[in-house]
C-alpha positions in Angstrom: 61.5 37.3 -0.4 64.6 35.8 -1.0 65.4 35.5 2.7 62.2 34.1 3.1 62.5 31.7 1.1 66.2 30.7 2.1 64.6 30.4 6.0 62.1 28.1 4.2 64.6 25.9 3.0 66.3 26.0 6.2 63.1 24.7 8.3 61.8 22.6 6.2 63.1 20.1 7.3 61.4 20.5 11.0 58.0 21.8 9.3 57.7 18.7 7.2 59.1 16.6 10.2 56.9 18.0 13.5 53.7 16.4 12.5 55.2 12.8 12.6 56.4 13.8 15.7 53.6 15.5 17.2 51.6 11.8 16.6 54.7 9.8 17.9 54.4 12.0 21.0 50.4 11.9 21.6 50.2 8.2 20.9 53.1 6.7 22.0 55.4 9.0 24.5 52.2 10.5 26.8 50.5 6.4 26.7 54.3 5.5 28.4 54.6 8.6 30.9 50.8 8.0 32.1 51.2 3.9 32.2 54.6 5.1 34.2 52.7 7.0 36.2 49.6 4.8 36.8 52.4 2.1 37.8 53.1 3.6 41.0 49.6 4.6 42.5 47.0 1.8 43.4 44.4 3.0 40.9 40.9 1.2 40.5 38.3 2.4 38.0 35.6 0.6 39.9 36.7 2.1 43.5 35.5 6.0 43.3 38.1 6.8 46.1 40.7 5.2 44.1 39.7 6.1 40.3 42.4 8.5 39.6 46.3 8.9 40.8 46.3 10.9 44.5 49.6 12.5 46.0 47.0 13.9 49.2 43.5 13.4 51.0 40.4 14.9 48.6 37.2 15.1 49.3 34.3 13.9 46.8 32.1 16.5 47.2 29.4 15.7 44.3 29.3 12.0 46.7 29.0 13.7 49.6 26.2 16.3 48.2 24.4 12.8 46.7 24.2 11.1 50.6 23.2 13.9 51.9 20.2 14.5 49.5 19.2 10.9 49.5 19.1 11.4 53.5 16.9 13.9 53.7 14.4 11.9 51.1 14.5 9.5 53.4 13.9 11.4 56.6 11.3 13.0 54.8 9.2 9.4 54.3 10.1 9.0 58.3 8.2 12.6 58.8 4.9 10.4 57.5 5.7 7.0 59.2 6.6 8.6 62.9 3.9 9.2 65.3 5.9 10.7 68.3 6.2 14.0 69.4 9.9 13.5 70.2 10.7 11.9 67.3 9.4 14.6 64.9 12.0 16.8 66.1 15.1 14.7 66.4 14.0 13.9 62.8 13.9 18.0 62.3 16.9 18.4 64.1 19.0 16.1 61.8 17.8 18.2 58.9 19.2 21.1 60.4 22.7 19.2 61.3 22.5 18.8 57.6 21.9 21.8 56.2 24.4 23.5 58.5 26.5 20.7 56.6 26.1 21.7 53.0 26.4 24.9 54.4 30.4 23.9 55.9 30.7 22.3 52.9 29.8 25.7 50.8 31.7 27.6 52.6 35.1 25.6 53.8 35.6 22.8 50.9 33.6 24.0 47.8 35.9 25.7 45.1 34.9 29.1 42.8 34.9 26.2 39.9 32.6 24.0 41.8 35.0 20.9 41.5 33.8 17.6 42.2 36.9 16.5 43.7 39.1 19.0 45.9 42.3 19.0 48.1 42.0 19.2 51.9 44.6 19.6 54.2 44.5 17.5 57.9 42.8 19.5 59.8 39.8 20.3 57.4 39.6 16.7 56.8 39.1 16.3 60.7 36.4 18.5 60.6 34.4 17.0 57.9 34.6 13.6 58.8 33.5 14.8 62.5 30.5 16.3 61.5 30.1 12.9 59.2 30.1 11.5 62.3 28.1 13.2 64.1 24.9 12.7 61.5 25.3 9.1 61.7 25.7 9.1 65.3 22.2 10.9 65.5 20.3 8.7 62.8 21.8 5.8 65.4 20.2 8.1 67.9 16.8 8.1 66.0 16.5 4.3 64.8 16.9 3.7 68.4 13.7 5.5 69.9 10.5 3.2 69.3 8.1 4.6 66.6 7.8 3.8 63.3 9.9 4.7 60.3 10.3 3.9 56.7 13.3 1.5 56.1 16.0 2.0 58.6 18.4 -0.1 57.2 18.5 1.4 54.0 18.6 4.9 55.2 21.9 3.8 57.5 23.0 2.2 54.4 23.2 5.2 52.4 24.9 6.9 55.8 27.8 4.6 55.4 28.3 6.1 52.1 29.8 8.9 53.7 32.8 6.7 54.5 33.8 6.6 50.3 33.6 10.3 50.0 36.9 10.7 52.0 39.6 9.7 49.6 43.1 9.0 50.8 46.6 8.8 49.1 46.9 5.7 46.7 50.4 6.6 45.9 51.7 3.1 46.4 55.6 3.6 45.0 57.1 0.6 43.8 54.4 -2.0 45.8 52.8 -3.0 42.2 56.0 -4.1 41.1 56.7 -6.2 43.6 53.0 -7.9 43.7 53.7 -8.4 40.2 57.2 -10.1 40.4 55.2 -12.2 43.6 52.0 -12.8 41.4 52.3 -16.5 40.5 49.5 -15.8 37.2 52.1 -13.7 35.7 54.7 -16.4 36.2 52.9 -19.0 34.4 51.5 -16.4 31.8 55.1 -15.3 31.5 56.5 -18.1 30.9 53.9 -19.4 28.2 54.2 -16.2 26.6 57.9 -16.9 26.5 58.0 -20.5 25.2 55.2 -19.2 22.6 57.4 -16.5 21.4 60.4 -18.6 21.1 59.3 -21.4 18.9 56.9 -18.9 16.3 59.9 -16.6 15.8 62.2 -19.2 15.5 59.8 -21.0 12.7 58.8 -18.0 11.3 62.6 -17.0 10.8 63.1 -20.9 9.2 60.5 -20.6 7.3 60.8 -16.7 6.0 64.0 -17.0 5.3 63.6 -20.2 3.2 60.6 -18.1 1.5 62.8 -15.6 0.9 65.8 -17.0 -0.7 62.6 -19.0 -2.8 61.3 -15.5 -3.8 64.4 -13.6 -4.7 65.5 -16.1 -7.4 64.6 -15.0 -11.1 61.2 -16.7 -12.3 58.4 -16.0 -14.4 55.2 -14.9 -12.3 57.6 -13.9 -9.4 55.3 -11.0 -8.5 52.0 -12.7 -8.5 53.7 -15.2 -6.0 55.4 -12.2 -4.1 51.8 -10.9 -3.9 49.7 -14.0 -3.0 52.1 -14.8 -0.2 51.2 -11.9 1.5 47.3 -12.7 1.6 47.6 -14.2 5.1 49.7 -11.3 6.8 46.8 -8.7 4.9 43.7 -11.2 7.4 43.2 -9.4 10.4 44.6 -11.2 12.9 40.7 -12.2 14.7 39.6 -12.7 11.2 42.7 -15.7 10.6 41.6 -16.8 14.7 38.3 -17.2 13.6 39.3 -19.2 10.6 41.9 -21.4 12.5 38.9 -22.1 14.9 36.7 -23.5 12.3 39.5 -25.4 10.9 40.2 -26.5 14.9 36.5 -27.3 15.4 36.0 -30.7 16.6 33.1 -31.9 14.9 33.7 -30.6 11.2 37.3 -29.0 11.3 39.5 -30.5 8.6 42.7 -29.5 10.7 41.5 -31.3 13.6 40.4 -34.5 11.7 43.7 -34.7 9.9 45.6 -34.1 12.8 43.7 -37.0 14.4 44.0 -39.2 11.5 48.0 -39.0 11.6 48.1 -39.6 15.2 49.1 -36.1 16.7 46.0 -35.6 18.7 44.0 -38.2 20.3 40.7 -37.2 18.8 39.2 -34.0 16.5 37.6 -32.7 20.1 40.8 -32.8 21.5 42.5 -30.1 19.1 42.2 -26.6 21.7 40.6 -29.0 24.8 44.5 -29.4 26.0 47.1 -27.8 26.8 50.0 -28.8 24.4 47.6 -29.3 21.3 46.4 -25.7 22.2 49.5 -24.0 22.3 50.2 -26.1 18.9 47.5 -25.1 17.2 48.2 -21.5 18.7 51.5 -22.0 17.0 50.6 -23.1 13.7 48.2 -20.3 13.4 50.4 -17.5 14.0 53.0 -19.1 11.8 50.6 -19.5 9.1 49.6 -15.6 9.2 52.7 -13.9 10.0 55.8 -15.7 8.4 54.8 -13.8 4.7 55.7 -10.4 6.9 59.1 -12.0 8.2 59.8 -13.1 4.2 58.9 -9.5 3.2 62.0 -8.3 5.4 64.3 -10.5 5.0 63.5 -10.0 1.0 64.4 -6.4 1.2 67.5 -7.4 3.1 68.6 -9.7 0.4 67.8 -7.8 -2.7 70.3 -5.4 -0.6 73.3 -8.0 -1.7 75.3 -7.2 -5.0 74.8 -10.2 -7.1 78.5 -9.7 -8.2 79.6 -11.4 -5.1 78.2 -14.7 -5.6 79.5 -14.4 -8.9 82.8 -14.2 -7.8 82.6 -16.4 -5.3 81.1 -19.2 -8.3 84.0 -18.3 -10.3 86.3 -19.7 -7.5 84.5 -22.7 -6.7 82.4 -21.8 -3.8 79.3 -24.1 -3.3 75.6 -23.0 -2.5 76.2 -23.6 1.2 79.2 -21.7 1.3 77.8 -19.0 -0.5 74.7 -19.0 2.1 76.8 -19.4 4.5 80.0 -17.0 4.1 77.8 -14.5 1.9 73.9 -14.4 2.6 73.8 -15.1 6.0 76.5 -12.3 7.4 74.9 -9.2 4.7 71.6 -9.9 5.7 72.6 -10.2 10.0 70.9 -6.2 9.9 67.7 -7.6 8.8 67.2 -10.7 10.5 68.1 -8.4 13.1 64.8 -6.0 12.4 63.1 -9.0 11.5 63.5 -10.7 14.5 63.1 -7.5 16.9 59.3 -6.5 15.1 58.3 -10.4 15.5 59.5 -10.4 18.5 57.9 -7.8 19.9 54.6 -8.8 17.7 54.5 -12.1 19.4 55.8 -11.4 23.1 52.5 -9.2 22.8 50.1 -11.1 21.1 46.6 -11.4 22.6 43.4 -11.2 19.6 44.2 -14.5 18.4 44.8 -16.4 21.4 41.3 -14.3 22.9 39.2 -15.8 19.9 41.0 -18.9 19.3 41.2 -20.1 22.7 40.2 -17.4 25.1 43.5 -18.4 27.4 42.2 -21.6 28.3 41.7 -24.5 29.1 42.4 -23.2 32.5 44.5 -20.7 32.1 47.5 -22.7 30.2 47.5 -20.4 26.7 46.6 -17.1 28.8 49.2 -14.8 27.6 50.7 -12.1 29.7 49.4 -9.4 27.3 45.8 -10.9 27.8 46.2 -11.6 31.5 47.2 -7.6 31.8 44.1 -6.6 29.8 41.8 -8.3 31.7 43.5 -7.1 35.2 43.1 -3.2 33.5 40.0 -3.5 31.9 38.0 -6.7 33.0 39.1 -5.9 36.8 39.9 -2.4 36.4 42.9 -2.4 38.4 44.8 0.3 36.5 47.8 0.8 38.6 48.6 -3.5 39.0 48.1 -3.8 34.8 50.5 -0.7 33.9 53.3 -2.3 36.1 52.5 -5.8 34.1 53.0 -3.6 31.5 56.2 -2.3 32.1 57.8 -5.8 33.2 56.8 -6.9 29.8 58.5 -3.8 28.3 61.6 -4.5 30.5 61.8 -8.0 28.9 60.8 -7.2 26.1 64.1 -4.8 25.9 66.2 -7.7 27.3 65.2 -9.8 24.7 66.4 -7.0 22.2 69.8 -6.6 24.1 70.7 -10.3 23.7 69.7 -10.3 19.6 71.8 -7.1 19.2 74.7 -8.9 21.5 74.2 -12.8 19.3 73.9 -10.7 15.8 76.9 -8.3 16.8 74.0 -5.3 15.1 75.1 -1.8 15.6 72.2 0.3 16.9 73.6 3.1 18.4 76.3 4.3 15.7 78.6 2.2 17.9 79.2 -1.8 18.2 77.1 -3.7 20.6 
């Protein structure tokens, strides 16, 4: 019992430990090894040839089996329409080229676990696209002769559906990236994602850190004020969008009307129907909700502080400033350093409340390269282009990181920057 209960207190450590990582691993490593992988293959959800990541040529069987039953529904309306001899039996005998089909099909492609999808090597896939062939070659054959028939033209429509059960290698290497890097929408959706990201963090950080130093000083009440400052971080973010609309809203938003009335807008209408006062009121919202969370951190950062330093550094003479300045501002480089990296990366992605508040326009000006990759993967279903948008924002994303740890001299790794 007792060595029991010593291995216990040896492992408990990784027992108490493995479920946080089993859910770090499930929903954040496997998303980035499958958008990795998605990256390099020219994936389409709406394409059925292209719908999933291929190293080699497959065959859709189930698509396959489907053209060849709606074929012989149609020949067998053509059966009642035709009045020759000689076309009742090329009609027959294209039945029979397609049951010896299925029958190919049952015996050469078709898998023990009857798989919709299966490998084929070269030389199978030669085969089955001849005999493909061959079937629309002889419904060529039998439009041709002059009797009547049902619909033609739909019947050779469904024939060319043969052409989509062949699927060939979308592995596309690193041809994404470079259609992303030449894609002049994720340029301009960059770059506004950039300027966005810049001047919120940067008012956020003015503006938390003045909240703050406002909220660590000794009052009466400070925790109802600690607490109420928080309400607009608690909104859900297309909650506060739809607020900020109404307040935006030309005809009866008071936002828009004051705005007007001191001259920074040419009219209420004209609030989110530019592009400057759309990325301003873009701004102001975003600054509004999220600049309590950037005060939260930098709190804990200077609570961190031992009061006896500014203490000492009164009893010598030292000045507000110089305490902020030689004091506050170095001890709390860690936190404005965490601060800046979760706004950061909050607002280099930020998409539900530019979606509601302006939808990326007008024309495209606010569209942010977060929403221009969502609707490319799930608008557009281009899978493979999205997850290499993805990964270019991740890659600047971790640039951006690189130069805040290099400008606030942070060590990350146990080592100096």
């Amino acid at each position: 019992m007792k060595k029991f209960s010593k291995w216990v207190d040896r492992k408990a450590g990784y027992v108490l430990t493995f479920p946080v990582v089993l859910i770090i691993v499930l929903f954040s490593v496997l998303p980035i090894l499958f958008t990795l992988q998605y990256s390099f293959f020219d994936m389409q959800l709406n394409d059925r040839s292209r719908n999933d990541t291929y190293f080699r040529s497959h065959v859709n069987l189930q698509l396959n089996q489907e053209t060849v039953d709606y074929l012989n529904f149609y020949l067998g309306f053509d059966e009642g329409y035709a009045q020759n001899e000689a076309t009742l039996m090329k009609i027959d005998e294209i039945k029979q080229d397609l049951a010896e089909f299925e029958d190919y099909v049952a015996d050469e492609l078709a898998t023990s676990d009857m798989r919709a999808i299966v490998q084929v090597n070269e030389s199978k896939q030669n085969d089955f696209m001849a005999q493909q062939g061959h079937i629309v070659s002889q419904l060529e054959e039998l439009y041709a002769m002059d009797d009547e028939f049902y619909s033609p033209e739909d019947t050779m429509a469904v024939a060319g559906e043969f052409e989509t059960t062949i699927i060939e290698p979308n592995f596309s290497g690193l041809d994404n990236f470079g259609k992303v890097i030449q894609d002049r929408r994720v340029h301009s959706t960059l770059l506004f994602t950039v300027i966005f990201t810049a001047i919120s963090v940067f008012l956020e950080l003015v503006l938390g850190l003045v909240l703050a130093l406002i909220m660590n000083q000794p009052f009466k009440g400070r925790g109802i004020i600690r607490t109420f400052s928080l309400i607009p971080w608690a909104i859900p973010t297309a909650v506060a969008a739809l607020i900020w609309s109404y307040l935006y809203n030309g005809s009866s938003g008071i936002v828009s009307h004051v705005f007007s009335y001191i001259g920074l807008i040419q009219s209420p209408a004209s609030m989110l129907n530019s592009s400057g006062n759309a990325l301003m009121g873009i701004i102001i919202a975003d600054v509004w909700k999220t600049t309590p969370y950037m005060a939260l951190l930098l709190l804990g950062g200077l609570q961190t502080i031992p009061n006896n330093l500014y203490e000492s550094s009164s009893l010598e003479g030292a000045s507000k400033w110089q305490q902020f300045r030689h004091i506050t501002l170095p001890l709390l480089k860690p936190s404005i350093f965490v601060a800046l990296l979760f706004r950061t990366l909050d607002a280099f992605r930020i998409l539900d409340l530019i979606y509601v508040l302006t939808g990326g326009g007008p024309g495209g000006t606010t569209e942010s390269i977060s929403l221009y990759a969502y609707r490319v993967m799930f608008s557009q279903t281009r899978f493979g282009y999205g997850s290499a948008i993805v990964l270019i924002m991740a890659l600047v994303v971790g640039i951006v990181t690189f130069v805040y740890a290099k400008a606030l001299d942070v060590d990350i790794l146990g080592q100096n920057v």
